[in-house]
C-alpha positions in Angstrom: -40.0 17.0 -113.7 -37.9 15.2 -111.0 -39.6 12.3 -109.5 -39.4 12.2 -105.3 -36.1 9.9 -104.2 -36.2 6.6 -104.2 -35.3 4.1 -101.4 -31.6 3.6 -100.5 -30.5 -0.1 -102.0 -29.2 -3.2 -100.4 -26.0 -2.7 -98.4 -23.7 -4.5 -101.3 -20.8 -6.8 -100.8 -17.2 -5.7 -99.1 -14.8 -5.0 -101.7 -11.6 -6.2 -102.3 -8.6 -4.9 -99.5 -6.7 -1.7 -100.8 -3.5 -1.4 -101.1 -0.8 0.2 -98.3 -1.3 3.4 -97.9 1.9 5.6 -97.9 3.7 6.1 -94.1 2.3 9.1 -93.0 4.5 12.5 -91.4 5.6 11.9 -87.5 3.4 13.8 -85.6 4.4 16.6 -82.7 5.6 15.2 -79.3 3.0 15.1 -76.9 3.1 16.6 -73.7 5.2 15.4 -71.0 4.0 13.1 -68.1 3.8 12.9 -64.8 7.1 11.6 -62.7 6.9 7.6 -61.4 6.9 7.3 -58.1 10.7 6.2 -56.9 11.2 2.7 -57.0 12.4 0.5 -54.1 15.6 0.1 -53.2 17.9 -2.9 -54.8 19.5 -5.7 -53.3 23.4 -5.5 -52.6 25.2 -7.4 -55.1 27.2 -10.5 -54.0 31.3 -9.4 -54.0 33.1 -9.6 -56.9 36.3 -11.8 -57.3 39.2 -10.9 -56.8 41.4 -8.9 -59.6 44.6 -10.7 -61.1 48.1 -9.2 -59.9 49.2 -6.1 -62.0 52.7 -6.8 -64.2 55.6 -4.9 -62.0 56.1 -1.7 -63.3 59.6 -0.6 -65.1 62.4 0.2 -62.8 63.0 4.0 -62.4 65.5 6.2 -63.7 68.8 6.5 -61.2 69.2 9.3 -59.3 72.1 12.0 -59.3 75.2 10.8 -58.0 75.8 12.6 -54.6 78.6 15.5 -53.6 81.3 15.1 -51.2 80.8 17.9 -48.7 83.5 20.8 -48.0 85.1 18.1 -45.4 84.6 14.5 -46.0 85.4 13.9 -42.0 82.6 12.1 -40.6 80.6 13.6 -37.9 79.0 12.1 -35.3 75.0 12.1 -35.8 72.4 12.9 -33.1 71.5 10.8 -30.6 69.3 8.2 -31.0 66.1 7.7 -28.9 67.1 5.4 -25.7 65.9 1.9 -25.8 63.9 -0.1 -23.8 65.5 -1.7 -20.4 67.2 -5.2 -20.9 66.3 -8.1 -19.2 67.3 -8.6 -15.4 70.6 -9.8 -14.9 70.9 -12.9 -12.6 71.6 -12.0 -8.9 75.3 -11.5 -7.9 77.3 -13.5 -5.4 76.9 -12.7 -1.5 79.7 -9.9 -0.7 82.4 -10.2 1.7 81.6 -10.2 5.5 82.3 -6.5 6.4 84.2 -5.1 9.7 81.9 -4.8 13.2 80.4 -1.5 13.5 81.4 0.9 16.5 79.5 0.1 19.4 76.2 1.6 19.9 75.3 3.9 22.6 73.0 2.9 25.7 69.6 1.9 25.8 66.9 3.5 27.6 66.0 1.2 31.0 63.8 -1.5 30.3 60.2 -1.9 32.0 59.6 -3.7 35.6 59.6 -7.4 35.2 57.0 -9.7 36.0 57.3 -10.8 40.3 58.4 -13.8 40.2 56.9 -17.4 41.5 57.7 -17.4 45.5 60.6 -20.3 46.0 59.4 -23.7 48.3 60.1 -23.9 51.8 63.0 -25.2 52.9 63.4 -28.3 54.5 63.7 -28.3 57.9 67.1 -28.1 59.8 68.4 -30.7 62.2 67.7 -30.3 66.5 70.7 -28.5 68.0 72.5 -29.8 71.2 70.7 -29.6 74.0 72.0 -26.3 76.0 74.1 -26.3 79.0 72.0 -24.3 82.3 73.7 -22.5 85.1 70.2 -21.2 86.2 69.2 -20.7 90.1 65.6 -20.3 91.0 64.7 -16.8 91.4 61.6 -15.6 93.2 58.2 -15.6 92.1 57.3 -12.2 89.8 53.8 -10.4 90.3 50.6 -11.3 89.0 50.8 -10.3 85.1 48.0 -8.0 83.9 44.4 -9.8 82.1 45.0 -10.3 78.7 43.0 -8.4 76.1 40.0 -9.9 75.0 40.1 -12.4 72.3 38.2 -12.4 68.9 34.3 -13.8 68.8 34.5 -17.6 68.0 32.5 -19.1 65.8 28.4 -19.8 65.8 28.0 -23.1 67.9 25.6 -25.7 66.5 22.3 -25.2 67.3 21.1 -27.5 70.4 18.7 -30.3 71.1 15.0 -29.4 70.7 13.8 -28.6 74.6 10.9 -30.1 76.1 7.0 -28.2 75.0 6.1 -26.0 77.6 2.2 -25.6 79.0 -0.3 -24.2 77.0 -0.7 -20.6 77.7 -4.6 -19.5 78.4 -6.8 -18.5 75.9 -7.0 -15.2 75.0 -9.5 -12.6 74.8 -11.6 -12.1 71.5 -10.7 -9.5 69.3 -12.7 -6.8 67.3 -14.4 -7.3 64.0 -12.2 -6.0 61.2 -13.0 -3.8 58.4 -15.0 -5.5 55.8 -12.1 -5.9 52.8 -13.0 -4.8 49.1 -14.6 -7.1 46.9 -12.7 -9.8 44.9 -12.1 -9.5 41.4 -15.3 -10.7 39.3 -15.0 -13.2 36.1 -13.2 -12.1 33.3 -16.1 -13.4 31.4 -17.9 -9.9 32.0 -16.6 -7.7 29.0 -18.0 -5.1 27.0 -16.3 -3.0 24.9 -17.5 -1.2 21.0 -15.6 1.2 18.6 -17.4 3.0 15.5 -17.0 5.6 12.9 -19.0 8.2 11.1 -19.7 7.8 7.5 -21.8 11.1 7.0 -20.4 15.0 7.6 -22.8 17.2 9.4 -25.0 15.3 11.5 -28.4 16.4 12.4 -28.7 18.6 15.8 -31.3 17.5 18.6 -30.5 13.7 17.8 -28.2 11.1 19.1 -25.1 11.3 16.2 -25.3 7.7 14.4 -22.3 5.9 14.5 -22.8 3.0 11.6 -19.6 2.1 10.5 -18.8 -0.5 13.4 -15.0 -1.4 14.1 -15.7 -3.7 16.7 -19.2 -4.2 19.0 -19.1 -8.1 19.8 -21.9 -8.0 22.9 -23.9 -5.7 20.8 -24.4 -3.5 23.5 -23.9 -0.3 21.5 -26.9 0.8 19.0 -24.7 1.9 15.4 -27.8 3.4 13.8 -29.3 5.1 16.5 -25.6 5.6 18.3 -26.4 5.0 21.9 -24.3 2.5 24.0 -26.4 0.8 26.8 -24.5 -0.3 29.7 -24.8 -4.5 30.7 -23.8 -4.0 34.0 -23.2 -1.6 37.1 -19.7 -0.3 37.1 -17.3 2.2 36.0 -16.8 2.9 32.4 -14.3 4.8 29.8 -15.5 6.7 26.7 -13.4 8.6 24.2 -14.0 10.4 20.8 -11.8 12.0 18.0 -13.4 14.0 15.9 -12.8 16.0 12.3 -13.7 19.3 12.2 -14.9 20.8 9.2 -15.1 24.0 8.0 -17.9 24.5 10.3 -17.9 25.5 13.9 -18.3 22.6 16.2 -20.2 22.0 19.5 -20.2 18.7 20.8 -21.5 16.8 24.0 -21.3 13.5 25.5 -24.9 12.6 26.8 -25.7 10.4 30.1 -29.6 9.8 30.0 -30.8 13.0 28.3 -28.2 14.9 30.2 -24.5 16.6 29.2 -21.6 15.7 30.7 -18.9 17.5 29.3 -19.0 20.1 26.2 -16.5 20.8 23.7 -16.1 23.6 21.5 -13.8 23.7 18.2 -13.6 26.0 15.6 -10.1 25.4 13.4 -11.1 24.3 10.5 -9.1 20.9 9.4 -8.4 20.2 12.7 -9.3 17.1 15.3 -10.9 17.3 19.1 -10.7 14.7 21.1 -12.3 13.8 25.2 -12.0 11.0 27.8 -14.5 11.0 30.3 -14.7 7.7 32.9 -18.6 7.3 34.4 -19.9 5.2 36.8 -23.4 3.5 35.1 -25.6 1.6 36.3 -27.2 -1.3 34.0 -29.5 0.1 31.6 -27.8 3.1 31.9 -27.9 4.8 27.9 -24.4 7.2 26.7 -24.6 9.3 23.5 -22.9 11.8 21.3 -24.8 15.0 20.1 -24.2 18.2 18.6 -26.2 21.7 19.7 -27.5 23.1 16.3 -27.4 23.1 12.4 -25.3 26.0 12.7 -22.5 23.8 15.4 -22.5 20.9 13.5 -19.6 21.1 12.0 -18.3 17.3 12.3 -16.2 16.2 8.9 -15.4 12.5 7.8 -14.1 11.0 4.2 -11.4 9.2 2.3 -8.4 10.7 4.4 -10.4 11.2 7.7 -12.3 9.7 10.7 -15.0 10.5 13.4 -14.9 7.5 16.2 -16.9 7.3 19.2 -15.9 4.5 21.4 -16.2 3.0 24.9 -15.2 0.1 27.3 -16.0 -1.2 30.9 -13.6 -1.1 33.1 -14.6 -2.8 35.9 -18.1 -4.2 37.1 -18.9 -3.5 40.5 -20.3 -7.1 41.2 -20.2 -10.7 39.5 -23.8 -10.5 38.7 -24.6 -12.2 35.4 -24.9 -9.3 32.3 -27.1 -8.5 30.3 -26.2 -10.1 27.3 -26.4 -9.3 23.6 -29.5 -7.6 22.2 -30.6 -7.2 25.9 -33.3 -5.4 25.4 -35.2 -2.9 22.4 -34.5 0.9 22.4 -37.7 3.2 23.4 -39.0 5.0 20.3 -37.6 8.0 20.3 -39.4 11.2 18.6 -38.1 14.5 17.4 -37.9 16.9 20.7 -36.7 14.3 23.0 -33.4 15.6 22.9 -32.3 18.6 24.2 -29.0 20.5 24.3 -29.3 21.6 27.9 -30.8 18.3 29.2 -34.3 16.9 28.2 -37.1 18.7 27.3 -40.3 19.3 29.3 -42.9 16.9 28.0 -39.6 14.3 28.8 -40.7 12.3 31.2 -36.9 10.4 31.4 -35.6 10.6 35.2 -31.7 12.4 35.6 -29.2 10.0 36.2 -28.4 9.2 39.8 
């Protein structure tokens, strides 16, 4: 019986190298590959030198001799193009002097001359002989007639200062004038402010708040609470200009809790504008206001402005102002305002 298999042997030693084997058959062509990518342009190539002169070529072969035409006379060819203008010649000689013309016919008169300069005097002439007089006194002629009156003669010369007369007696007294109107004060009394709105729609029943201030140097005008209190007694100037929004607008300007005038706008995109001049007396407060959340229709951004401003004109005495932060507002509360003039439970008197 066959035994089991054994265990492979030892790996032996490499053998000795073969000989060449024969070249084998060429095999198919594979398949073909994919396209390079185009390759960058070359530089230009420096110019070349210059070829060697061609040999002449060989002469050609002479042409037919010509024919005499059926006259041999010659005729005159076409004319040729003109050519250019020659140079200037030099300039001739001076011809002769020609013969006088026929005369010409009469001018038209000339203008008046200047006047001319008057001549001197003459010098004078010699006396003459004295005259030879056969004459016999004749009687006396009538009294001539007066002469007319001659021209006025000149201003005479103003005479010698006379002697002072008396004095006269002493009058009666006169009656007390009217008393004249007071001086002008010191220009040291001014007061003037100028501010803008920077909120649309202000809130009804309350002074309108004026915070943006263009000029308030005295301080006499309140931006946050917009109420200008007057320094001094006198007359005064307020003014306002106004954006309307899309809103209706009613507007007053306020004297001590009551109007005194009322405007009314309603174009949208539009501006109102008033001027009123008051009389206050010091302490005296001036406000802006509007009647209702449904009339408040004031407008102010980028491209537009609200102002409220005011001046004094003139004081009515040179008593010393009030100066700046004069004195501190009362503490207003909701439902001290009113549209028509203060409310009942105000207890602020009307201005007088």
């Amino acid at each position: 019986m066959t035994g089991f298999r054994g265990r492979p042997g030892f790996t032996g030693p490499m053998g000795i190298k073969g000989q060449k084997g024969d070249h084998g058959e060429k095999g198919q062509n594979g398949a073909i590959g994919f396209n390079g990518m185009k390759g960058d342009r070359g530089f230009k190539g420096e110019k070349g030198d210059r070829g060697m002169i061609g040999l002449q070529g060989v002469q050609g072969v002479q042409g037919e001799t010509g024919t005499c035409p059926a006259s041999c006379e010659s005729v005159q060819g076409p004319t040729g193009p003109q050519g250019l203008p020659g140079p200037a010649g030099s300039r001739g000689l001076p011809g002769v002097h020609g013969r006088g013309g026929p005369k010409g016919f009469k001018g038209d008169k000339g203008d008046l001359g200047m006047v001319g300069t008057p001549g001197m005097d003459g010098q004078k002439g010699d006396q003459g002989e004295q005259g030879l007089c056969n004459c016999t006194d004749g009687m006396d002629g009538t009294d001539g007639r007066p002469g007319e009156k001659g021209p006025r003669g000149d201003k005479g010369d103003m005479g010698t200062e006379g002697v002072q007369g008396p004095i006269g007696l002493k009058g009666n007294q006169g009656f007390i004038g009217p008393m004249g109107p007071p001086g002008p004060c010191s220009p040291v009394i001014h007061s003037a402010f100028s501010a803008a709105l920077n909120q649309s729609l202000p809130a009804p029943n309350w002074p309108i708040p004026f915070p943006h201030i263009i000029t308030n140097q005295l301080g006499h005008f309140n931006p946050f609470m917009g109420i200008y209190t007057a320094p001094v007694n006198g007359t005064y100037v307020f003014t306002f200009h106004l954006a309307v929004s899309d809103k209706m607008l009613k507007v007053g300007l306020f004297h001590n809790f009551y109007p005194v005038i009322k405007t009314t706008a309603v174009n949208s995109q539009a501006t109102t504008s008033q001027t009123v001049i008051l009389h206050l007396s010091m302490l005296d407060q001036v406000w802006l206001q509007v009647k209702n959340s449904t009339t408040n229709g004031i407008h102010t951004d980028n491209e537009s402005s609200s102002t409220f401003s005011g001046y004094l004109l003139h004081p009515d005495s040179c008593e010393f102002p009030v100066g700046r932060h004069h004195h501190h507002l009362q503490n207003y509360q909701r439902g001290d305002f009113g549209w028509n003039g203060p409310p009942p439970k105000t207890t602020t008197q009307p201005p007088h």
